[in-house]
C-alpha positions as CSV (number, residue, x, y, z in Angstrom):
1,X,-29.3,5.6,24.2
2,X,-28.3,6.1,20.6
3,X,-24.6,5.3,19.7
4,X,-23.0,6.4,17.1
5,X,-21.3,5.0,14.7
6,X,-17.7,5.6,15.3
7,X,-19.4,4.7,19.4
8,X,-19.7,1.2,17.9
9,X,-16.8,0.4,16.2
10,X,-15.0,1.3,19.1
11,X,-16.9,-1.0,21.1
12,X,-16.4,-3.7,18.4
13,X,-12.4,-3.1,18.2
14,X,-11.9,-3.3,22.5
15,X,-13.3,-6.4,22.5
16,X,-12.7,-8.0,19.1
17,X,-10.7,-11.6,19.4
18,X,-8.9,-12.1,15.9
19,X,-9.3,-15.6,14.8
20,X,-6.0,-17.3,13.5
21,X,-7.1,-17.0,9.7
22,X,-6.9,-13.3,10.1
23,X,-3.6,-13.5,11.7
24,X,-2.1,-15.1,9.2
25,X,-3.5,-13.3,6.7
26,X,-1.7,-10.3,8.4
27,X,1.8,-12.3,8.2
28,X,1.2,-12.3,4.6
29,X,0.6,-8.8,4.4
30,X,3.5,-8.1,6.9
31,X,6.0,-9.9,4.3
32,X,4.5,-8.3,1.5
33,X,5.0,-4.9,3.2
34,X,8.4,-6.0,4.0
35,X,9.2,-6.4,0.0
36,X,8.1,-2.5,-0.9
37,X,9.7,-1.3,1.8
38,X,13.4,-2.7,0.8
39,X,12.4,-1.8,-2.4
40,X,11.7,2.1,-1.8
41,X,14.4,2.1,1.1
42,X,16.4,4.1,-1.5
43,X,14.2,6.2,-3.3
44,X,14.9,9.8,-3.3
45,X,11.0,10.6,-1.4
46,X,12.2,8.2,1.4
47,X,15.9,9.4,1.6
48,X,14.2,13.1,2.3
49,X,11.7,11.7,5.1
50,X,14.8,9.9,6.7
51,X,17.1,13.3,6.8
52,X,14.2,15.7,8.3
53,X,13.0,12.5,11.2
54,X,14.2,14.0,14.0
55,X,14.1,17.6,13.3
56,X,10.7,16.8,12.5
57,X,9.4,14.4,15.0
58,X,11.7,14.2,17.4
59,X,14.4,10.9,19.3
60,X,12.3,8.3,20.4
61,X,12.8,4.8,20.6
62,X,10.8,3.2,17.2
63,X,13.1,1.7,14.4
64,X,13.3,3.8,11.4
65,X,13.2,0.5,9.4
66,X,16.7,-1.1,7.8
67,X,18.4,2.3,8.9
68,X,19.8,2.1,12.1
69,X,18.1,5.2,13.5
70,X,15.3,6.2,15.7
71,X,12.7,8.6,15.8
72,X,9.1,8.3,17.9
73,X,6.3,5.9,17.1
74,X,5.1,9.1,14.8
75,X,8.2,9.8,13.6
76,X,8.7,6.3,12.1
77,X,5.4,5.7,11.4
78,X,5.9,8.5,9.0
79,X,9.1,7.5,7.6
80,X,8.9,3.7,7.0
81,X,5.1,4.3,5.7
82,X,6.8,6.9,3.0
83,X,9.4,4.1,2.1
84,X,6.5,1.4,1.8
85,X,4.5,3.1,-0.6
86,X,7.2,5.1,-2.5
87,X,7.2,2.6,-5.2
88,X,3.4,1.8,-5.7
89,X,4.6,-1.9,-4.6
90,X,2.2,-1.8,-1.3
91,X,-1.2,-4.3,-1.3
92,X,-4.4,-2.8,-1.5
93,X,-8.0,-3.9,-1.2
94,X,-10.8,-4.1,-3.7
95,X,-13.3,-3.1,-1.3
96,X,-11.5,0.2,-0.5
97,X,-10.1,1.3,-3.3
98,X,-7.1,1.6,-1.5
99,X,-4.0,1.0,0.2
100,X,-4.5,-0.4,4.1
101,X,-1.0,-2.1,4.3
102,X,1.7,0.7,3.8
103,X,-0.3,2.7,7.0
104,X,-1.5,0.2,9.7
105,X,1.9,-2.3,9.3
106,X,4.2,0.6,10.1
107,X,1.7,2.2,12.4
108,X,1.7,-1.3,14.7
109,X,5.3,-1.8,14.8
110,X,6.5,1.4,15.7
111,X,4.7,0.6,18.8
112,X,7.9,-2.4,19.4
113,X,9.0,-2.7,23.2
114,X,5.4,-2.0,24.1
115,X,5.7,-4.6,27.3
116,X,1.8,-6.2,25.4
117,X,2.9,-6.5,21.8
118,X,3.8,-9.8,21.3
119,X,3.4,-11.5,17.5
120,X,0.5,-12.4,17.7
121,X,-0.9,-9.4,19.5
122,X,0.5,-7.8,16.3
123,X,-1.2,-9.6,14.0
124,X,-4.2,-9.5,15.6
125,X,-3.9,-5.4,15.6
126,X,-3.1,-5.1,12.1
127,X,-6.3,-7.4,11.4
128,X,-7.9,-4.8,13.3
129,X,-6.8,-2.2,11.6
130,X,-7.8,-3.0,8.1
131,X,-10.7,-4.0,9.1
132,X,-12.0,-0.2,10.1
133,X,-9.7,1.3,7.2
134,X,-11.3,-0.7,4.7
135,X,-14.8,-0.7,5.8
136,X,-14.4,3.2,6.3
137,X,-13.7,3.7,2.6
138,X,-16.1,0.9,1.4
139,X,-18.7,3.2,3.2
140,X,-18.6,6.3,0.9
141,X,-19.8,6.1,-2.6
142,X,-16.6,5.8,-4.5
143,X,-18.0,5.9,-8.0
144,X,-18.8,9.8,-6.9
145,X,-15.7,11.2,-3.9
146,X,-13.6,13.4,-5.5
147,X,-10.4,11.1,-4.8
148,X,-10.0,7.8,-3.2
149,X,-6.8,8.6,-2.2
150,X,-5.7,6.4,0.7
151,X,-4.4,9.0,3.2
152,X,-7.9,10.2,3.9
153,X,-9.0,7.3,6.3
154,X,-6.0,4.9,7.0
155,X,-5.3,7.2,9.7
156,X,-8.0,5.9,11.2
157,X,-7.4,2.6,11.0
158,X,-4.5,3.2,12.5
159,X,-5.8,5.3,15.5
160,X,-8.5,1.8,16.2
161,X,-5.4,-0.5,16.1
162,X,-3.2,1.7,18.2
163,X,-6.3,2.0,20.3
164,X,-6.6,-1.8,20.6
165,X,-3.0,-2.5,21.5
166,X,-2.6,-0.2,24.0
167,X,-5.9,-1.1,25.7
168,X,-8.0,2.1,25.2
169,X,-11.6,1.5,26.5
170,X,-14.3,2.5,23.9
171,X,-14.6,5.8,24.3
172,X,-10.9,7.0,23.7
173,X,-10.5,4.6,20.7
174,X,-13.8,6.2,19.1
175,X,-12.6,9.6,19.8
176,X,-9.1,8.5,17.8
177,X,-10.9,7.5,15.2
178,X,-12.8,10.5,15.0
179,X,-10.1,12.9,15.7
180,X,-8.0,11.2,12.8
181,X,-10.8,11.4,10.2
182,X,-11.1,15.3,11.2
183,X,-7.3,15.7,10.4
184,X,-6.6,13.4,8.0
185,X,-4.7,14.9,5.1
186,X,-6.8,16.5,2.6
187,X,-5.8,15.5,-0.5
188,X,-7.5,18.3,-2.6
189,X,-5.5,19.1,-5.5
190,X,-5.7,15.2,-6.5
191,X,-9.1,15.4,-8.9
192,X,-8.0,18.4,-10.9
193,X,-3.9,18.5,-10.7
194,X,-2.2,18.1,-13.7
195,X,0.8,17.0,-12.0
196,X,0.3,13.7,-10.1
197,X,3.8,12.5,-10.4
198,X,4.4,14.4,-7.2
199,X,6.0,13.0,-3.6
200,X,2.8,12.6,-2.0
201,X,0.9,10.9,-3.9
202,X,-2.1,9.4,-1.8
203,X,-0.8,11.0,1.6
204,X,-0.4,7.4,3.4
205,X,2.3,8.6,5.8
206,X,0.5,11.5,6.6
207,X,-2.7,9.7,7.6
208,X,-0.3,6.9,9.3
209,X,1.3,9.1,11.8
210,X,-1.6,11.4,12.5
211,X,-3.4,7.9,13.3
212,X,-0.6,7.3,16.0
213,X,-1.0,10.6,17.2
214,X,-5.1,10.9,17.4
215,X,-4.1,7.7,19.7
216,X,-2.2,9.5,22.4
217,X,-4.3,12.4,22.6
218,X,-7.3,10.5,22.9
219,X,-5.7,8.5,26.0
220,X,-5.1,12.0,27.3
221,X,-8.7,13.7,27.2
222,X,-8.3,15.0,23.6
223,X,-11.8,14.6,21.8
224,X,-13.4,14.4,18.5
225,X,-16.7,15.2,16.6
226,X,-17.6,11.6,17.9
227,X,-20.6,11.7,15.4
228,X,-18.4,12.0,12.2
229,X,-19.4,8.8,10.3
230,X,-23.1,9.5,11.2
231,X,-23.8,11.6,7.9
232,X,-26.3,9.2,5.4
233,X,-24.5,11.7,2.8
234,X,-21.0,10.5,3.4
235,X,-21.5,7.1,4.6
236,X,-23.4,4.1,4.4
237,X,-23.8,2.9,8.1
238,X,-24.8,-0.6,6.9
239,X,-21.3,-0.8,5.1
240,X,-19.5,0.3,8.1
241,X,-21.1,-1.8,10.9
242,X,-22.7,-5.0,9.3
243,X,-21.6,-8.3,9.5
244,X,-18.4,-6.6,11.8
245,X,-16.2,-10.4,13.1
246,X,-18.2,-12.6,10.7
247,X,-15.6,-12.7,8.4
248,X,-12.2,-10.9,8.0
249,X,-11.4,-8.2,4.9
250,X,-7.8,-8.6,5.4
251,X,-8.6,-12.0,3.7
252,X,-9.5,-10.6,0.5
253,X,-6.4,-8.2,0.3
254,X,-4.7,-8.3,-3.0
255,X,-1.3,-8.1,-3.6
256,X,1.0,-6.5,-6.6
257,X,3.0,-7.8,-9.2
258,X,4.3,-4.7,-11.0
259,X,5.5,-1.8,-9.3
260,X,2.4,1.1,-10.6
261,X,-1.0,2.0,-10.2
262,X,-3.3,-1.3,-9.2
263,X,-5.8,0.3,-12.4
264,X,-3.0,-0.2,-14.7
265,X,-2.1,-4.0,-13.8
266,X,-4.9,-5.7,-15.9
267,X,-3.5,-4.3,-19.2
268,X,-0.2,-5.2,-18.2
269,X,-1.0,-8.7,-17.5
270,X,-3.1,-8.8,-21.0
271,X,0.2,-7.4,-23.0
272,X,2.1,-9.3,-21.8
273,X,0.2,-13.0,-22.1
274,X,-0.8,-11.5,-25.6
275,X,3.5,-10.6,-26.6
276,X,4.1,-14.6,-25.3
277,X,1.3,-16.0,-27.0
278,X,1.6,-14.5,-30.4
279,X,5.5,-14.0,-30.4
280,X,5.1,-10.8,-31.0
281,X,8.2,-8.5,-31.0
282,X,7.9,-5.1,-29.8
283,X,9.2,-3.8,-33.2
284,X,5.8,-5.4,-34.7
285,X,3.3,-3.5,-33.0
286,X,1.8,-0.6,-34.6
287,X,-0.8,0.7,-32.3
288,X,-1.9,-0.6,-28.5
289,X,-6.2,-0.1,-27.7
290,X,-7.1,-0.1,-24.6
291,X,-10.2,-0.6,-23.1
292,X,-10.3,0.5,-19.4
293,X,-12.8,2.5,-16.9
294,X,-12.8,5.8,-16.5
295,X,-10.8,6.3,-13.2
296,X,-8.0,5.3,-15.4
297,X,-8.4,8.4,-17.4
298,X,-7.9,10.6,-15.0
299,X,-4.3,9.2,-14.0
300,X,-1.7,11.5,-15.5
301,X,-0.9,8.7,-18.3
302,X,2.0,10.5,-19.3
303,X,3.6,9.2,-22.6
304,X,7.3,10.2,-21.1
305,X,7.1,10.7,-17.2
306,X,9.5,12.9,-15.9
307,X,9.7,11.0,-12.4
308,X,8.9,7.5,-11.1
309,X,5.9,8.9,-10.0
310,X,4.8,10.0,-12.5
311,X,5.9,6.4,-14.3
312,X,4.1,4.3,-11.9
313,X,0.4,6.6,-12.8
314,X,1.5,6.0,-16.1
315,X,-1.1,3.4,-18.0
316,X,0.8,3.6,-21.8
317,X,4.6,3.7,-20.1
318,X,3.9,1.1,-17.7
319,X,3.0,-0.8,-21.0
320,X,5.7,0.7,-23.0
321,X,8.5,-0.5,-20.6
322,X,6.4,-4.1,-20.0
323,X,6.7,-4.3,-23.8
324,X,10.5,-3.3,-24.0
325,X,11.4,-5.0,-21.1
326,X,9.3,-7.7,-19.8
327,X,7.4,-7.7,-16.3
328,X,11.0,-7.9,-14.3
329,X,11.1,-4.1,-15.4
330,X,8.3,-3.6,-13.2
331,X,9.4,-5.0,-10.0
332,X,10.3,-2.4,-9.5
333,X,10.1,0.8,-12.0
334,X,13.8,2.2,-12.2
335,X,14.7,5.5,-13.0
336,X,17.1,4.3,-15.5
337,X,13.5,3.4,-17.2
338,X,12.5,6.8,-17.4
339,X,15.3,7.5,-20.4
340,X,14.2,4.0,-22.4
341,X,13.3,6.2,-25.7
342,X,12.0,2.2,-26.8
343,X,9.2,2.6,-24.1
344,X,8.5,5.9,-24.7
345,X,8.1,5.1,-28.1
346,X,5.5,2.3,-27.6
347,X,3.9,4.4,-25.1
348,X,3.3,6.8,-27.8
349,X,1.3,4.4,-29.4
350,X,-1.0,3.8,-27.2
351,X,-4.6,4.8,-27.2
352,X,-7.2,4.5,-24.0
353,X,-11.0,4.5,-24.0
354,X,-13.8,3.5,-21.7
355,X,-15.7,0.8,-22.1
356,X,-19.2,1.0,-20.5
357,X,-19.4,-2.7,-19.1
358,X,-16.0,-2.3,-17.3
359,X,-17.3,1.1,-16.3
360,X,-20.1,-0.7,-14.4
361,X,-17.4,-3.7,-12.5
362,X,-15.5,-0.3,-11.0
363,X,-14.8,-0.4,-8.6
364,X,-15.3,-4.0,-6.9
365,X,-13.5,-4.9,-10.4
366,X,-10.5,-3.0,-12.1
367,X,-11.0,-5.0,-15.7
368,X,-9.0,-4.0,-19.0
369,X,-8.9,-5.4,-22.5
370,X,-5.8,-5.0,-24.8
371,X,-5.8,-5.1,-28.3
372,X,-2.3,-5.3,-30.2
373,X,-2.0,-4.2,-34.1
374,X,0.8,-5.5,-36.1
375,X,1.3,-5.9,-39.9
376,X,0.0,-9.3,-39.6
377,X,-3.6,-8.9,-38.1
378,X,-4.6,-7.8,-34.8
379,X,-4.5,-9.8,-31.1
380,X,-6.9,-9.1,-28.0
381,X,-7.1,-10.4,-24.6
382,X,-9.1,-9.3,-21.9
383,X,-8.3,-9.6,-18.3
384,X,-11.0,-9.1,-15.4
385,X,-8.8,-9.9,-12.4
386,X,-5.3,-9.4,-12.7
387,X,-3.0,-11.2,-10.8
388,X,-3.1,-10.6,-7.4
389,X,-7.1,-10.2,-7.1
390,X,-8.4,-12.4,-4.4
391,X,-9.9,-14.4,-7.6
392,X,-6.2,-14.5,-9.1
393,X,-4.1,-14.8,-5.9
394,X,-0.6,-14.4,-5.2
395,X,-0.1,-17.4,-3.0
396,X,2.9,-17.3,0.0
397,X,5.1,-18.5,-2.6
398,X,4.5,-15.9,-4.9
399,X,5.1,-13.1,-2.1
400,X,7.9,-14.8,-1.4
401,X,9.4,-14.6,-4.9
402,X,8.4,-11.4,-5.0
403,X,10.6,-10.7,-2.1
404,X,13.4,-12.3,-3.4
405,X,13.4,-10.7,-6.5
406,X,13.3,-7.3,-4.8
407,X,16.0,-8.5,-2.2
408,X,18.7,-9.5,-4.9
409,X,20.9,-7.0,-5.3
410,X,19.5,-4.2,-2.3
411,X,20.3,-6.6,0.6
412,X,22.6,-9.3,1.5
413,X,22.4,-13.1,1.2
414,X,21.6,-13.5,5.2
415,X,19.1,-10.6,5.0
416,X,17.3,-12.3,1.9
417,X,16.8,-15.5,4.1
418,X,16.1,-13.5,7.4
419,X,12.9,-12.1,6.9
420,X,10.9,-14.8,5.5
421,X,12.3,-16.7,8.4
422,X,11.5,-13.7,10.8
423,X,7.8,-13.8,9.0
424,X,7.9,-17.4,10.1
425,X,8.5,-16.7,13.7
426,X,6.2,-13.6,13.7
427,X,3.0,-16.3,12.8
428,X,4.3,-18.4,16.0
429,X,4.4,-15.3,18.0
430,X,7.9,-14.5,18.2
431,X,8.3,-11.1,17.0
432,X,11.9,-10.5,18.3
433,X,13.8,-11.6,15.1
434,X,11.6,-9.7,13.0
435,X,11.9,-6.5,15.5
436,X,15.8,-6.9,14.7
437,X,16.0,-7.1,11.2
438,X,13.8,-3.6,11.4
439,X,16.2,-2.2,13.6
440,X,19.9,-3.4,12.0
441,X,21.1,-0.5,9.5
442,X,20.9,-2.7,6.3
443,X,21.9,0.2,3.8
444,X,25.1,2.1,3.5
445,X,24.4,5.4,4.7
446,X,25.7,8.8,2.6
447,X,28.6,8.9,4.9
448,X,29.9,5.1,4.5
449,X,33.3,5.6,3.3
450,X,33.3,1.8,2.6
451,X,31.2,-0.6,2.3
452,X,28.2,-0.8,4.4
453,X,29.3,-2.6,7.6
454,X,25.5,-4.3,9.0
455,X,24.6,-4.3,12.8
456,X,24.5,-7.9,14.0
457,X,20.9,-9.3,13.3
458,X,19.5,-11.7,15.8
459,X,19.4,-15.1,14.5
């Protein structure tokens, strides 16, 4: 007998065993998830998925993160996958092109309370899942899809985690996957709309949730085109199934500095070692070049975005405001940047082409090359892995100042120090403290007539 693909990923996911490496890789990414999450709690994208919840999705007993309020594992899925990746703060991975952290996190934990989840169960599921969301986007030629937008297969990582936790046997975890692949957001106005600064951007929470859902109805009978990842046109089956438990790809996840578009962080990290080097004022420059790949070209690049979208797919105002303001203005992008006529200014001066060797390194590379003009001759550095590439890591201390810098001034003093500490306990398997930081209302709400007055977190 034949099986098929999605037949043997199934079978690889019931009986995986995640080795501790992995797990702790997936504390990392927990943390890091953690950071964009606080810092797109109070966005106006995640404010609106928090007010329709319940109408939406219904009570149920899964923490609609930092808020206070419930809604079902769907429901929050949803929700705190919206907050994580309303800022363009969320990791991604090299391999994929994409985005695995802001879907499968908030998919495992809104499964909390499950009597089987303990922390290290948890780990071991979100290992799980970016292993089949990653290898399902590595799979398809992405030099040639008409978007790699992350929605289109996270819900199936998502539905193979799910699956795992819950104990699915083969058969309903390959029919998840294949049911959430069939239904995963479309994404099709993304290669030709003008418009990308736009609330959905790469349609994570809508691929989280469905992934949650495609779970239950698979443990109830519901089926799937069970053949879906058999077509040689669509995927490569060696991609998808070789080498599956020899090594981990959550290992190789990168992590992001500045608040924007992963494509856009090489120039920034070139501008900026380029404006320290050569003490160069942004009143001195005259014209920015750069040299990028062509994916970059089709971001909407807008010299003055109109919204932080918009800002964050932005390659010359991402450098306009890094010029103006430093890389602090990038973690995150504020609105109040939107209005900096300084950083619209430089942006203006900014011109993009594509160079045909970094055309090549996309995308298992996202390269860029800057080139400064000023009265006084012309400066150029060019960056192959910007910080945050497995090749450049962020270490755990730099996630962790990265989570400080987003917790100063959004949370209090004893929530700063909580969650790395709740991190802590996660990677010994305790994943009570962290389950009550996610469940304390951290954030005043509209109605607060006075200042927010916190839940009691768990010490």
């Amino acid at each position: 007998m034949t099986y098929t693909a999605a037949e043997l990923l199934a079978e690889w996911v019931s009986a995986s065993k995640v080795p501790e490496e992995a797990r702790i890789s997936a504390a990392k990414c927990v943390l890091d998830l953690m950071t964009a999450a606080i810092a797109g709690y109070e966005t106006p994208n995640a404010g609106a998925v928090r007010r329709i919840a319940n109408a939406t999705w219904g009570h149920g007993s899964a923490a609609m993160w930092f808020s206070g309020e419930r809604s079902t594992a769907a429901g929050a899925t949803f929700v705190n996958a919206a907050c994580a990746c309303s800022l363009d703060l969320d990791d991604g991975h090299r391999a994929a092109s994409g985005h695995p952290g802001a879907a499968i996190i908030p998919g495992v934990l809104s499964l909390l309370g499950s009597p089987s989840l303990d922390g290290q169960r948890a780990l071991a599921a979100i290992a799980i899942g970016y292993e089949i969301g990653v290898r399902m986007s590595a799979a398809r030629d992405l030099r040639n899809v008409p978007t790699v937008n992350s929605g289109l297969w996270s819900g199936q990582a998502v539905a193979a985690a799910a699956g795992w936790l819950r104990g699915l046997p083969r058969s309903q975890i390959a029919h998840a996957i294949s049911i959430a692949g069939t239904t995963a957001p479309s994404q099709s106005a993304t290669p030709y709309t003008r418009f990308r600064g736009n609330s959905v951007k790469e349609g994570i929470p809508w691929g989280a949730a469905n992934g949650i859902l495609t779970a239950d109805l698979a443990r109830q009978g519901f089926t799937g085109p069970i053949d879906i990842l058999d077509s040689s046109e669509r995927y490569d089956r060696a991609r998808l199934l070789d080498g599956l438990g020899t090594s981990w790809l959550i290992n190789s996840t990168y992590f992001k500095p500045y608040s924007c578009c992963r494509w856009i962080h090489a120039p920034i990290d070139a501008l900026l070692t380029l404006l320290k080097d050569h003490d160069i004022s942004p009143e001195a420059i005259i014209d920015i070049d750069v040299e990028t790949f062509g994916r970059s070209l089709t971001l909407s690049n807008e010299v003055a975005p109109g919204t932080l979208e918009g800002a964050q797919y932005s390659l010359p105002f991402c450098l306009g405001v890094a010029a103006i303001s430093g890389a602090s203005a990038l973690l995150p992008l504020s609105s109040e940047s939107l209005t900096d006529q300084r950083a619209v200014e430089i942006a203006g001066r900014v011109r993009m082409t594509v160079n045909p060797e970094f055309e090549r390194m996309f995308p298992a590379a996202v390269p860029g090359r800057v080139r400064i003009t000023t009265a006084s001759g012309a400066f150029e550095r060019t960056v192959l892995a910007p910080k945050g590439e497995p090749t450049n890591p962020m270490s755990w201390e730099d996630i962790g100042l990265k989570f400080q810098a987003i917790a100063a001034g959004r949370v209090d003093a004893h929530v700063a120090a909580g969650i790395p500490r709740a991190i802590g306990a996660l990677r010994r398997g305790d994943i009570a403290p962290l389950q009550a930081m996610l469940e304390a209302r951290l954030f005043a709400s509209p109605n607060d007539a006075s200042p927010v007055e916190r839940l009691k977190i768990a010490q």
